[in-house]
TIMI-2910 file (N, C-alpha, C, CB; in pm, 1 decimal, decimal comma, always signed):
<rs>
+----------+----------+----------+----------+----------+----------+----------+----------+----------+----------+----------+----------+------+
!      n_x !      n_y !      n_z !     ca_x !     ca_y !     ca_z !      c_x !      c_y !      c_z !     cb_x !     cb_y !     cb_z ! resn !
+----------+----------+----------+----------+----------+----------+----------+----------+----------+----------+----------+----------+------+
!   +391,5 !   +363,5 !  -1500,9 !   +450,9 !   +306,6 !  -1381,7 !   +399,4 !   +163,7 !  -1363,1 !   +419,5 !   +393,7 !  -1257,5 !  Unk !
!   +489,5 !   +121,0 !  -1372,1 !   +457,6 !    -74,0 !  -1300,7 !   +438,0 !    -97,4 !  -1179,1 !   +578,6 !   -186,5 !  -1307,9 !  Unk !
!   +334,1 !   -181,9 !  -1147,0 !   +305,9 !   -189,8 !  -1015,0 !   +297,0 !   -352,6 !   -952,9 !   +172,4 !   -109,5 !   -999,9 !  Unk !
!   +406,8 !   -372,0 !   -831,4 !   +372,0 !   -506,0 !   -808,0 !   +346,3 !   -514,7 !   -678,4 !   +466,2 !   -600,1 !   -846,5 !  Unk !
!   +259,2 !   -652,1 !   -686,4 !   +259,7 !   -661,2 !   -521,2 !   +298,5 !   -825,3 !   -429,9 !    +85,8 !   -614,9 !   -478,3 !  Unk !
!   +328,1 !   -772,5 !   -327,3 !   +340,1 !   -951,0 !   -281,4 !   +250,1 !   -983,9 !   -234,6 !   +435,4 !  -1007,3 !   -184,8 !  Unk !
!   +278,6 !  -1139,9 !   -204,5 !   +189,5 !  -1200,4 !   -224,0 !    +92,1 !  -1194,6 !    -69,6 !   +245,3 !  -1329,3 !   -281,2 !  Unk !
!   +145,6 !  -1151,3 !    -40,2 !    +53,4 !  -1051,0 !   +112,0 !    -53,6 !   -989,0 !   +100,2 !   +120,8 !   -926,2 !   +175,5 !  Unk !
!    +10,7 !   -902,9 !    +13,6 !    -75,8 !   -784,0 !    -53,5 !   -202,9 !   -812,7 !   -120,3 !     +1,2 !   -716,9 !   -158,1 !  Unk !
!   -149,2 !   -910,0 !   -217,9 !   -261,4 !   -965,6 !   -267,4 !   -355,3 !  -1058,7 !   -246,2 !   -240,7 !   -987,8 !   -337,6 !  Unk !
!   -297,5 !  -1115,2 !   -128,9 !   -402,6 !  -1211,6 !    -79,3 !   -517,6 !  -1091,1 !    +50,7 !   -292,2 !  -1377,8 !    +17,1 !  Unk !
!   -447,7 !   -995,0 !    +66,8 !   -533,5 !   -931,0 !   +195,7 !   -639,4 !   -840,3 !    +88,1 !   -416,8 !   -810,3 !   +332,9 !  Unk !
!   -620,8 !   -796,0 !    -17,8 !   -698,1 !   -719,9 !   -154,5 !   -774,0 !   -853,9 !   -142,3 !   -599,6 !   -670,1 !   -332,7 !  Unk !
!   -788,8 !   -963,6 !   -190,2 !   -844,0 !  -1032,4 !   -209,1 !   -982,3 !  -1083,1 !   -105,7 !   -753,5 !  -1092,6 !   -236,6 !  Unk !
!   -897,6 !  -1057,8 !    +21,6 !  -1012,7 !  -1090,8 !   +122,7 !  -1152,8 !   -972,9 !   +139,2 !   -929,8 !  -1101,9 !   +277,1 !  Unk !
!  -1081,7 !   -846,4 !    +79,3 !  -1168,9 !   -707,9 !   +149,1 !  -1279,2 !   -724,2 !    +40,7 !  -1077,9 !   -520,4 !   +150,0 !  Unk !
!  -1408,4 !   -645,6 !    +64,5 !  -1498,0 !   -637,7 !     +2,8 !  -1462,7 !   -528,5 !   -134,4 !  -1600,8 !   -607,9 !   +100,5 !  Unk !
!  -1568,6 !   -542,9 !   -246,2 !  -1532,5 !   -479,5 !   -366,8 !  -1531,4 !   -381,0 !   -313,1 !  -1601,5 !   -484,7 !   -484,6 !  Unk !
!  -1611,8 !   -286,9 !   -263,8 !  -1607,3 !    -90,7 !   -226,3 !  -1424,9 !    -76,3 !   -186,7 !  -1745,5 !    -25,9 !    -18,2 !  Unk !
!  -1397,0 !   -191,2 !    -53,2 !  -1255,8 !   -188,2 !     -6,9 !  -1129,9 !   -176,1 !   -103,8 !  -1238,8 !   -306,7 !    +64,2 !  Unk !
!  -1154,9 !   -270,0 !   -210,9 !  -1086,4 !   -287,6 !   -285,3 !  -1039,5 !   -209,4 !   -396,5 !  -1118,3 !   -363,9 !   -303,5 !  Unk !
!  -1143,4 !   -126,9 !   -456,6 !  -1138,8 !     -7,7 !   -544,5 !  -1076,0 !    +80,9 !   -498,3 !  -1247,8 !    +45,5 !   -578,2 !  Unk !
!  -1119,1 !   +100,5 !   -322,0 !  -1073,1 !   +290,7 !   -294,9 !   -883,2 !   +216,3 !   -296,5 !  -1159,7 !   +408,4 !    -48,2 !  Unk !
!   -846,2 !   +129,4 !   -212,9 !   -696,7 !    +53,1 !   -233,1 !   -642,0 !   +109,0 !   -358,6 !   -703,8 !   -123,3 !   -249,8 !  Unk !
!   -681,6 !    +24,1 !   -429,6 !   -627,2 !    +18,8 !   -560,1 !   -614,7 !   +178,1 !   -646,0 !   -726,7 !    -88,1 !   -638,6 !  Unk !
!   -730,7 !   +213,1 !   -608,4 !   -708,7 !   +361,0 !   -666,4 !   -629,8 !   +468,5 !   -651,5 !   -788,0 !   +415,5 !   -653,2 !  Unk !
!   -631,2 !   +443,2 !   -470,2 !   -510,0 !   +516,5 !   -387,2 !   -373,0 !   +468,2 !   -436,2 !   -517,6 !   +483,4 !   -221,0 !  Unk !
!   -345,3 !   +392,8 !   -506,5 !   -226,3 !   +322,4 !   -540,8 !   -188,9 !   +366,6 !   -670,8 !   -241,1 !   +175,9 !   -536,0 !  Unk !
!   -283,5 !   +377,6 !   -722,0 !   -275,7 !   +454,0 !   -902,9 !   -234,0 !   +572,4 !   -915,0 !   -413,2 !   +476,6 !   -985,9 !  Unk !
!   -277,0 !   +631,4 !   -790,3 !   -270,0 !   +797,3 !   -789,7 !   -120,4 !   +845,9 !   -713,8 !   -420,1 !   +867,9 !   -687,8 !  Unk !
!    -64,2 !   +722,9 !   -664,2 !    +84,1 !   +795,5 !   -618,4 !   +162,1 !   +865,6 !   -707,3 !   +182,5 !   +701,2 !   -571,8 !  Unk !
!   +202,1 !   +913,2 !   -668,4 !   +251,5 !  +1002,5 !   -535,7 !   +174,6 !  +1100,8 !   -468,7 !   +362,3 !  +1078,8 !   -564,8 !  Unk !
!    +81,9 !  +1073,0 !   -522,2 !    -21,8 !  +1197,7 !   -440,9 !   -108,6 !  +1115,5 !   -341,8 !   -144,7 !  +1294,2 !   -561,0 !  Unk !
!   -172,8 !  +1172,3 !   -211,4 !   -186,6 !  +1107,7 !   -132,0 !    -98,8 !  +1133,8 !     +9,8 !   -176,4 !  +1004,9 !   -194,5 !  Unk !
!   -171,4 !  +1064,7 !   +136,4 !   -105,8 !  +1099,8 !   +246,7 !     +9,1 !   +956,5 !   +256,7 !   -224,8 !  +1127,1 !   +382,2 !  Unk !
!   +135,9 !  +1048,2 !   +192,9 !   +248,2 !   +972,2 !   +167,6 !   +337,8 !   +968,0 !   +257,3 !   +303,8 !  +1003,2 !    +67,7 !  Unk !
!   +385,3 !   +874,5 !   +342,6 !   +501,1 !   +946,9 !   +484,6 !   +615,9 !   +835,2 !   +444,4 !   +429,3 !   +926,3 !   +710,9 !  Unk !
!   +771,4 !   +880,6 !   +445,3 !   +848,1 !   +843,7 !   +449,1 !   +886,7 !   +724,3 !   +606,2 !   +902,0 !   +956,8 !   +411,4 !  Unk !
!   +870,8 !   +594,5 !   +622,3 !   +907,2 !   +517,5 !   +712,7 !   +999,3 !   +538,1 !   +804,7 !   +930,3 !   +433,5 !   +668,5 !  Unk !
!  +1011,9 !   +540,7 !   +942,4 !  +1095,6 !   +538,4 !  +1019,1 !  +1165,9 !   +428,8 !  +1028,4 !  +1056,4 !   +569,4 !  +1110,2 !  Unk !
!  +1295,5 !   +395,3 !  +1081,3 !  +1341,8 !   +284,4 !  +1099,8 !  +1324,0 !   +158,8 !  +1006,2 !  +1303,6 !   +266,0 !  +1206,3 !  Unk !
!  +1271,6 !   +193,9 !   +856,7 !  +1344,1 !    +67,8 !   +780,0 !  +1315,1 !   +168,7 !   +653,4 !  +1262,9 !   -124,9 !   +783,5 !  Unk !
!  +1303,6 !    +69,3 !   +532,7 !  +1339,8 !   +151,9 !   +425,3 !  +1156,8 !   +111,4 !   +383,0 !  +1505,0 !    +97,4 !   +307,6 !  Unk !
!  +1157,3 !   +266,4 !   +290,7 !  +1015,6 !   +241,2 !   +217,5 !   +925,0 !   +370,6 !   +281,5 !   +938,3 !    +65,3 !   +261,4 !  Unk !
!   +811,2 !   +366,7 !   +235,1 !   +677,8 !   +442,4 !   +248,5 !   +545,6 !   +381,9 !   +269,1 !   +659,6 !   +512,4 !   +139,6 !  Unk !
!   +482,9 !   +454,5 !   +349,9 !   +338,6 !   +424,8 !   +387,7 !   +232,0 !   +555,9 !   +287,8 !   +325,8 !   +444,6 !   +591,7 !  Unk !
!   +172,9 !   +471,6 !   +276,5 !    +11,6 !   +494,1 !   +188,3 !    -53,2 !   +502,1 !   +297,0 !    -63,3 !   +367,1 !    +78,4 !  Unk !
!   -180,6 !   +600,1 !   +372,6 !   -313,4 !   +610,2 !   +438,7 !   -454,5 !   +582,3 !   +341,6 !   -317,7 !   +760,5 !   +499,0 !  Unk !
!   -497,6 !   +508,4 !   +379,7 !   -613,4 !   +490,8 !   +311,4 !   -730,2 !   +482,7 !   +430,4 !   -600,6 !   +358,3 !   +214,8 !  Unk !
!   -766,1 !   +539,3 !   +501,3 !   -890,9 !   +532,6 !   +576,2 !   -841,5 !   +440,6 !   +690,8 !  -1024,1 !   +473,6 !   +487,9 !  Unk !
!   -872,5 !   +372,5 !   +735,2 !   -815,8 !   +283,1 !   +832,3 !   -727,3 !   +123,6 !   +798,1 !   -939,5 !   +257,1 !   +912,6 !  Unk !
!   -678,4 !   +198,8 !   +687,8 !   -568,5 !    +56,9 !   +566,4 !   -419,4 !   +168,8 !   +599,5 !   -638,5 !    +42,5 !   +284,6 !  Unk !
!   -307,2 !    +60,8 !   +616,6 !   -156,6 !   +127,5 !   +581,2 !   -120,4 !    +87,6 !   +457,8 !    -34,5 !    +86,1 !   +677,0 !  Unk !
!    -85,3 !   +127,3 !   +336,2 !    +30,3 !     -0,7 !   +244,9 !   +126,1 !    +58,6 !   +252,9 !    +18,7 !    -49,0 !    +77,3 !  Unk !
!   +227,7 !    -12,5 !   +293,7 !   +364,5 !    -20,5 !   +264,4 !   +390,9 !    -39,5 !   +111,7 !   +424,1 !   -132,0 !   +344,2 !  Unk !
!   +521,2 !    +63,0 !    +80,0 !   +551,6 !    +64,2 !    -59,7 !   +693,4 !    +65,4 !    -38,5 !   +491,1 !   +183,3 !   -149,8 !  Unk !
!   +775,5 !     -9,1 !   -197,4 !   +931,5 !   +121,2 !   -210,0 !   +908,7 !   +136,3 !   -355,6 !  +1141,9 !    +53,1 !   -169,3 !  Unk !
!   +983,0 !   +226,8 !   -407,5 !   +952,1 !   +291,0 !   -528,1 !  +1140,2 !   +245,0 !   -561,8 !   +877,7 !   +490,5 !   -516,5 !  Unk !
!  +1164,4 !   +161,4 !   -659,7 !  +1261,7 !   +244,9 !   -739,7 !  +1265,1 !   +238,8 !   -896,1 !  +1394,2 !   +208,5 !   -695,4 !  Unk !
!  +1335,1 !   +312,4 !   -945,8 !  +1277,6 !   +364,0 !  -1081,1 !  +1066,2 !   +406,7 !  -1106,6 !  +1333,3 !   +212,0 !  -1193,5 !  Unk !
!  +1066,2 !   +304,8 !  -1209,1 !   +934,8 !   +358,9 !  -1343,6 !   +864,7 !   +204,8 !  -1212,6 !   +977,6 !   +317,6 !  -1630,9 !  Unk !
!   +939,8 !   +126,0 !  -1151,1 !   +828,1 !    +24,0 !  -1066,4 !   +811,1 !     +9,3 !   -928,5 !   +848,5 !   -107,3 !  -1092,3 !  Unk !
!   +697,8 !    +32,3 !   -862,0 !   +664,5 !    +55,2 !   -755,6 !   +653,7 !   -112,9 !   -672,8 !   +536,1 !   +149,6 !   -773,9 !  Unk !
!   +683,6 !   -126,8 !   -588,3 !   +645,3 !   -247,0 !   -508,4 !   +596,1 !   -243,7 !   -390,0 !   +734,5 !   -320,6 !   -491,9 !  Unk !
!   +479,2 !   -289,2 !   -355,0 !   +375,2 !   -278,2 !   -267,8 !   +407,9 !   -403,1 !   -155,6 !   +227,8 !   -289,1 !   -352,6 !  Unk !
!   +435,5 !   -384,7 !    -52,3 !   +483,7 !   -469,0 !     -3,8 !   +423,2 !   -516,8 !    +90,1 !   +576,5 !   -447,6 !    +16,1 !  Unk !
!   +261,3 !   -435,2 !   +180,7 !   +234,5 !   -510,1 !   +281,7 !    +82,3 !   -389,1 !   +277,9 !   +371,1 !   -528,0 !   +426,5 !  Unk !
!     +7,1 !   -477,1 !   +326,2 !   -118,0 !   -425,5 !   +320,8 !   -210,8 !   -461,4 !   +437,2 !   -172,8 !   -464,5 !   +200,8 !  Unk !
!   -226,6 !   -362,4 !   +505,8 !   -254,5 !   -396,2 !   +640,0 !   -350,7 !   -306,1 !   +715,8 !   -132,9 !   -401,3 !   +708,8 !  Unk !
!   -472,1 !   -331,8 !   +816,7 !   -501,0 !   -242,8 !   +906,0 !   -424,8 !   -185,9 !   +982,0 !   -568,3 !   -275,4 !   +964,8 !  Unk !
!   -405,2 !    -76,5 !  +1010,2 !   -388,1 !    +64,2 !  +1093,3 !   -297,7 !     -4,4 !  +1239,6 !   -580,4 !   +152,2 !  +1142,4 !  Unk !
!   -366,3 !    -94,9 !  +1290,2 !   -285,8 !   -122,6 !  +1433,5 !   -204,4 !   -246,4 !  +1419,3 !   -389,6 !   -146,1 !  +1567,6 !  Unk !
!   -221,3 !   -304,4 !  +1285,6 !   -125,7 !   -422,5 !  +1258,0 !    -48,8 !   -429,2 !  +1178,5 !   -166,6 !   -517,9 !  +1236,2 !  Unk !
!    -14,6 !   -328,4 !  +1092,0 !    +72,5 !   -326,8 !   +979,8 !   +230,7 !   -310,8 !  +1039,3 !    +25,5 !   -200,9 !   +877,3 !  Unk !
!   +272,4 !   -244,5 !  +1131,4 !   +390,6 !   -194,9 !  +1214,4 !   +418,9 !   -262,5 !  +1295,8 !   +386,2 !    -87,8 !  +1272,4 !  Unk !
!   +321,0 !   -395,9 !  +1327,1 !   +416,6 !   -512,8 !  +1439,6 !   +511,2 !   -591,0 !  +1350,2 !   +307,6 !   -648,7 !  +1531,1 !  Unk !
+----------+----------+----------+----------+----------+----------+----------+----------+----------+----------+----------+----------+------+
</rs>
């Protein structure tokens, strides 16, 4: 599976500390498994990671990661 991300994504990975950054990334390797919830009101899926949301959409064999965010700011 191919995995991309924008440039959101990767700049907020970039800011978190290494421990932050591993459990992310790992949780991301391991989809579809995981606390996976289908989005209300737009298109795509949320990832839980501890107090992190990522937004994803999946189509086909490549995944796109679209927003990477704390818990009370990812949904404004």
């Amino acid at each position: 599976m191919e995995i991309n991300y924008s440039k959101q994504a990767a700049k907020f990975l970039q800011k978190q500390d290494r421990t932050t950054q591993i459990r992310i990334i790992t949780a991301i390797n391991k989809l579809p498994n995981g606390d996976v919830k289908k989005l209300q009101g737009r298109a795509g899926y949320r990832l839980r990671v501890g107090n992190f949301r990522i937004i994803f959409d999946q189509s086909g064999n490549v995944l796109y990661v679209e927003e990477i965010d704390n818990r009370g700011q990812i949904y404004k």
